[in-house]
C-alpha positions as CSV (number, residue, x, y, z in Angstrom):
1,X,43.7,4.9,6.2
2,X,44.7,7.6,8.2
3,X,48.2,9.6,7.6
4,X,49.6,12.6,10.1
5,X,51.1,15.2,8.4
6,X,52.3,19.1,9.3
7,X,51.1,21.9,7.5
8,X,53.2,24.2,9.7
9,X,54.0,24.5,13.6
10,X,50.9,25.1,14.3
11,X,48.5,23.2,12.5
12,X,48.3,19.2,12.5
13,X,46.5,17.6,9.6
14,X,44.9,13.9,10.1
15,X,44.1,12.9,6.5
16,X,41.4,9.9,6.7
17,X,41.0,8.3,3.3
18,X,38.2,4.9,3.0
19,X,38.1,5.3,7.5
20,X,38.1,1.1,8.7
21,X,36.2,0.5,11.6
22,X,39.0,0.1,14.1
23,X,40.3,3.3,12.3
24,X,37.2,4.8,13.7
25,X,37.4,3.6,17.2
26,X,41.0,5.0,17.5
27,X,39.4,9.0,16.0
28,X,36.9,9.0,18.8
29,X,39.7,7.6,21.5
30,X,43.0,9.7,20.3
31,X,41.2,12.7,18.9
32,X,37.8,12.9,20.7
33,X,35.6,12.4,17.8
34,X,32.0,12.0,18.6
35,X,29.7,9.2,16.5
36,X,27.7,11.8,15.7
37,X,31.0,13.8,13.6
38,X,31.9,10.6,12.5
39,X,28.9,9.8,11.0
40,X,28.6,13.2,8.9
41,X,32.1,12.7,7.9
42,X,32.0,9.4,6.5
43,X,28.2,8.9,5.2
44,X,29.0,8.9,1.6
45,X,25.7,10.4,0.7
46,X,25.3,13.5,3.0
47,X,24.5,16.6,1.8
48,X,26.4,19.7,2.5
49,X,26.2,20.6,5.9
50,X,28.3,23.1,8.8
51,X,28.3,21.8,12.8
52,X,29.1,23.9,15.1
53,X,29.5,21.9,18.9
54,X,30.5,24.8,21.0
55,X,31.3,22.4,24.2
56,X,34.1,20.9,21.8
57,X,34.7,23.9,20.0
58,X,34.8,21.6,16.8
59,X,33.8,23.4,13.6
60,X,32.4,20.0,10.9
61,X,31.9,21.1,7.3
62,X,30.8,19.0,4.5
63,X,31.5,19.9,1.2
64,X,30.4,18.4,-1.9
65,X,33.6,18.2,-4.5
66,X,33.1,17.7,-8.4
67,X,35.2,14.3,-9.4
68,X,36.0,12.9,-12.6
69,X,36.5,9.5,-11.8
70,X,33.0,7.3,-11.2
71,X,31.0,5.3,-12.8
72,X,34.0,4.7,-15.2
73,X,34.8,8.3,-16.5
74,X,31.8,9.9,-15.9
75,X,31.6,13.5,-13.8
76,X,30.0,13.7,-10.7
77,X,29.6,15.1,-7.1
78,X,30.7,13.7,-3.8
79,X,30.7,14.7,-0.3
80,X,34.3,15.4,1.8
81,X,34.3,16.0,5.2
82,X,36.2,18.5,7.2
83,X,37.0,19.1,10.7
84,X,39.0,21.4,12.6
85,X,39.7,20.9,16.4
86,X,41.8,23.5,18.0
87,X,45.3,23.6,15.9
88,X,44.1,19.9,14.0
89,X,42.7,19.9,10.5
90,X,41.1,16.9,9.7
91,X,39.9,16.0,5.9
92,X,38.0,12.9,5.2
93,X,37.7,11.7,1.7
94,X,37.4,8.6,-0.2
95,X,39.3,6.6,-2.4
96,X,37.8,8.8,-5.8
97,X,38.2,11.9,-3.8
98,X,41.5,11.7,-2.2
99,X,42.5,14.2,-4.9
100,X,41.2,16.9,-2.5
101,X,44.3,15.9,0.2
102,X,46.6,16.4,-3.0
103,X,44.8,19.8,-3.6
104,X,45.8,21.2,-0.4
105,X,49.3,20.5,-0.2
106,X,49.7,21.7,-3.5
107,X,47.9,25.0,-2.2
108,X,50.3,25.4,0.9
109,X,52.9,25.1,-0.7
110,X,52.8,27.3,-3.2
111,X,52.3,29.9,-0.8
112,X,55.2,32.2,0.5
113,X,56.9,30.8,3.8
114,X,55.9,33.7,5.6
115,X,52.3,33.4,4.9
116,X,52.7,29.6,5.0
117,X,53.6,29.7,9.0
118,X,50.9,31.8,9.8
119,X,48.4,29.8,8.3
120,X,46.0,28.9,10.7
121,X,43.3,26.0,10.0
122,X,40.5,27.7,9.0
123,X,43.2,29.5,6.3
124,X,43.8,26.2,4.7
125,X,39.8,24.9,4.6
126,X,39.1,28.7,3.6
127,X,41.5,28.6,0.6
128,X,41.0,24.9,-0.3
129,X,37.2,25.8,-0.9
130,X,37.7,28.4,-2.8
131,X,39.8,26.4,-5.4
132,X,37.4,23.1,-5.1
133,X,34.5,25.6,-6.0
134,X,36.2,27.0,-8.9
135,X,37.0,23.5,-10.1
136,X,33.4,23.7,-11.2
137,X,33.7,25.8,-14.5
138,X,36.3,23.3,-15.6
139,X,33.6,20.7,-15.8
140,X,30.7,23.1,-16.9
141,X,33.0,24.3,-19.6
142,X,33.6,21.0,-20.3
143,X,29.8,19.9,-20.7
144,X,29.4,23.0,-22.6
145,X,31.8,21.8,-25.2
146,X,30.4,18.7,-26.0
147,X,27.0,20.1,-25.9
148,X,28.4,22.4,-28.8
149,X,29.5,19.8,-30.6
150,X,26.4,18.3,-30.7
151,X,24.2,20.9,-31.3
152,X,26.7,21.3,-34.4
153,X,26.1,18.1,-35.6
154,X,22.6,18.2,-35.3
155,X,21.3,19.0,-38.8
156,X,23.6,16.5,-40.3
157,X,22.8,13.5,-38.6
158,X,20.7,12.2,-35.7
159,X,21.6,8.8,-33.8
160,X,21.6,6.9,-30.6
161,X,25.0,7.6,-29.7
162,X,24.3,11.8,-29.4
163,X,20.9,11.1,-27.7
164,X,22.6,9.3,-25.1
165,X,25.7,12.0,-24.4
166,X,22.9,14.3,-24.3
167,X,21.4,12.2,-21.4
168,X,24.6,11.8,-20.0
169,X,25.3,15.9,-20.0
170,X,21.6,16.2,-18.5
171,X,22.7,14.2,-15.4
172,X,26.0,15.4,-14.8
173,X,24.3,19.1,-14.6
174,X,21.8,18.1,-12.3
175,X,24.6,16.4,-10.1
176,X,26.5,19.8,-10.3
177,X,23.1,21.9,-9.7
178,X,22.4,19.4,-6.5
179,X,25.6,19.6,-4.8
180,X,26.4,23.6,-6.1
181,X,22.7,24.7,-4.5
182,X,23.6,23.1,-1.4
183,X,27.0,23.8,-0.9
184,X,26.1,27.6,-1.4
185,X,23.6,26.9,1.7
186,X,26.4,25.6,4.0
187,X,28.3,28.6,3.0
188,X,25.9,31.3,3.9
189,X,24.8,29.6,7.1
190,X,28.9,29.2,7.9
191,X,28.9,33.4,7.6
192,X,26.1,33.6,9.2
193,X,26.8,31.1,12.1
194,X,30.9,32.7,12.4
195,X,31.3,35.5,10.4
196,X,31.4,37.9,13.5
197,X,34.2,35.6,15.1
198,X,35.8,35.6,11.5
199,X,39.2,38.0,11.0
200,X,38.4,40.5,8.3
201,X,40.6,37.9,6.1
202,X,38.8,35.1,6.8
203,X,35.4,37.1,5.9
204,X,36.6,38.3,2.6
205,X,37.9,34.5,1.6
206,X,34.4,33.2,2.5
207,X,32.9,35.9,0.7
208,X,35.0,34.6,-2.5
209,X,34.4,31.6,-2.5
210,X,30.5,32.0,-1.9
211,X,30.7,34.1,-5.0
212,X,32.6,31.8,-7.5
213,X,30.0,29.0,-5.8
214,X,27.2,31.3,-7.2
215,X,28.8,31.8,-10.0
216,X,29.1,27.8,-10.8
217,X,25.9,27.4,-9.9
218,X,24.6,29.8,-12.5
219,X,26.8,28.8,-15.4
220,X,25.4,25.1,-14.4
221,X,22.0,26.4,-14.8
222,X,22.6,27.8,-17.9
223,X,24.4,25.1,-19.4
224,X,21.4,22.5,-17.9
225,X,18.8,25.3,-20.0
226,X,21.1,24.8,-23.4
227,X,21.3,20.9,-22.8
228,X,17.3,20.8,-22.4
229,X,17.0,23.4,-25.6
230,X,19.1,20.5,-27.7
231,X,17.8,17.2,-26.0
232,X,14.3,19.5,-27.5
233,X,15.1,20.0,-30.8
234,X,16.4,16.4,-31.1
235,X,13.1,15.0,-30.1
236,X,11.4,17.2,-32.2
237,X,13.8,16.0,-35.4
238,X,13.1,12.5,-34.6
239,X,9.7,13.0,-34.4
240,X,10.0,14.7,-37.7
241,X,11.8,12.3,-39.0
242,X,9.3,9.6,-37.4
243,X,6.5,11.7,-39.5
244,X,7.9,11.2,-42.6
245,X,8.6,7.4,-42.2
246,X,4.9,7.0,-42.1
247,X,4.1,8.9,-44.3
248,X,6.3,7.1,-47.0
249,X,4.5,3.7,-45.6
250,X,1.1,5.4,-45.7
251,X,1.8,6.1,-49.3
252,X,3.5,2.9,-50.0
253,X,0.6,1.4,-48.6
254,X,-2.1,2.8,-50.5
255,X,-0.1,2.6,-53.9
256,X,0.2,-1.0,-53.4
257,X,-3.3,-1.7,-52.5
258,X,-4.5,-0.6,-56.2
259,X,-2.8,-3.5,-58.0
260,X,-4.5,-5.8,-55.3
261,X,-7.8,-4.3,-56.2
262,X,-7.2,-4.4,-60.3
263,X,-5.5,-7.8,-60.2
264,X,-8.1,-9.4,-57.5
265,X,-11.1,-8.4,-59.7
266,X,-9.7,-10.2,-62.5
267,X,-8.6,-13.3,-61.0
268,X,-12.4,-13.7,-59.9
269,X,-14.7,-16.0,-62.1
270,X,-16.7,-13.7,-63.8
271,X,-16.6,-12.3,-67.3
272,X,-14.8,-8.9,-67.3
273,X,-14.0,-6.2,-70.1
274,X,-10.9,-6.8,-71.5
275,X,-10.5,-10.2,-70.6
276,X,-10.2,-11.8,-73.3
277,X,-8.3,-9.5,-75.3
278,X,-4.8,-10.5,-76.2
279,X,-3.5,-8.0,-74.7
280,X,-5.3,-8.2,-71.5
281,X,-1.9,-8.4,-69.9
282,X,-1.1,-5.2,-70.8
283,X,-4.4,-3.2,-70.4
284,X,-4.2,-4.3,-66.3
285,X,-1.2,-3.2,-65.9
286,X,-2.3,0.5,-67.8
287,X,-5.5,0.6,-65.7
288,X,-3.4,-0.3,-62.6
289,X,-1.2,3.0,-63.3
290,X,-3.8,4.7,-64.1
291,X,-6.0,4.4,-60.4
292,X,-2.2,5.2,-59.3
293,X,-1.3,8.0,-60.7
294,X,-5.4,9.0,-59.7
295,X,-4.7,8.3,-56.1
296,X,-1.4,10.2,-55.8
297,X,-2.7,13.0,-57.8
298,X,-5.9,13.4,-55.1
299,X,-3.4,13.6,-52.3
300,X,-0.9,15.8,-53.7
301,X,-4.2,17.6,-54.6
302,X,-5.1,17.6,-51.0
303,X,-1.8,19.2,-50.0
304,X,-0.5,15.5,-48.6
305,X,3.3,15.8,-49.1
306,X,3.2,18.7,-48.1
307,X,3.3,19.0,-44.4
């Protein structure tokens, strides 16, 4: 779907949500959109990425966006494209990141009318960065909470359920650390590739955002370090707790293979002491307890229960 809309007099925005092919045809014949730009903008799977074709004068940015809403509530990271072309902004998104189109609107017009007509395009990607960067620490805050909550939990009860949030956490951070890495690469090859063309302005906004970009990325780095700490000292409960399973079978094991013995050597044809005592019964059953209580005093002896 593609929707024309006016930021101000001078700049013409082409929204391009879920492009159909004939949508498509009619960018590269009304607008002048190359395959190659088209094929950046709408590959759902590139990475972050600045073009610069100077015969065009067309500036393509790719920007990987944090979104809430695949793979049925779970947070993850996906690509928008942006182009600007003269006084025309265009922003391609998807269907789960058509938020982004919301985003900016909501940022132009919060801004004073004055400022608002003198936005120019590279204003409005500029500022919308800055704020789809900083949407970041929502999520990583967000992660971090749960983690918490977990690592609370921890010495009360271990189960399935945790384990897999864990898991869960563990992916979403390695989403966030993928797309934050390379977005933070786009950016300092944009300043590298425009910054002397760049207004003062313009420098100081990419500078910002670059900075909250680093910032994300290292509050997802630490949050990835406290998710593996936890996922750690879950395994190493389990296996703990794994330990002491076998070691109550182990015992349980051995304890029950003394009656065997006892009761096996009397049930074999052969004359025995005691059996034919009335109370032969009886003096099995004390010489079973008896080997028992032997066997568990040699391993407590040997420092068995122990470890």
């Amino acid at each position: 779907m593609i929707t024309n809309d006016q930021i101000n007099q001078n700049i013409d925005w082409v929204q391009v949500t879920d492009c159909l092919p004939i949508e498509k045809e009619s960018l590269k014949k009304e607008y002048g959109l190359t395959e190659e730009m088209l094929y950046y903008t709408l590959d759902h799977h590139e990475r972050p990425r600045i073009e610069y074709y100077d015969e065009e004068q067309i500036l393509l940015i790719i920007f990987d966006v944090a979104e809430p809403s695949r793979f049925s509530g779970d947070i993850s990271a996906e690509p928008i494209g942006l182009i600007i072309r003269g006084n025309t902004l265009f922003t391609f998104t998807a269907n789960q990141t058509n938020f982004v189109n919301k985003l900016i609107r909501s940022i132009v017009d919060k801004l004073p009318q004055l400022q608002r007509d003198n936005l120019s395009p590279l204003d409005v990607v500029f500022k919308s960065l800055y704020y789809l960067a900083i949407q970041y620490f929502d999520y990583i805050n967000q992660i971090n909470s749960i983690r918490t909550r977990i690592q609370r939990n921890l010495r009360e009860k271990t189960n399935k359920s945790a384990i897999n949030q864990l898991l869960k956490l563990q992916t979403d951070l390695v989403y966030f650390l993928t797309s934050l890495s390379a977005n933070n690469d786009m950016l300092i090859m944009l300043q590298r590739r425009l910054g002397k063309t760049l207004s003062d302005y313009d420098n100081d906004v990419l500078d910002d955002v670059i900075v909250e970009i680093q910032q994300g990325l290292s509050m997802a780095q630490m949050a990835n370090q406290a998710a593996q700490q936890v996922a750690s000292a879950y395994s190493n409960l389990l296996d703990s707790n794994l330990n002491k399973t076998m070691k109550f079978l182990t015992v349980f094991s051995i304890v029950l293979t003394v009656p065997n013995i006892v009761f096996g050597f009397y049930g074999e044809n052969v004359n025995l002491p005691f059996m034919n005592h009335p109370m032969a019964w009886q003096i099995t059953l004390i010489i079973t307890i008896i080997l028992i209580a032997i066997v568990l005093f040699i391993m407590r002896f040997s420092d068995f229960f122990s470890h």
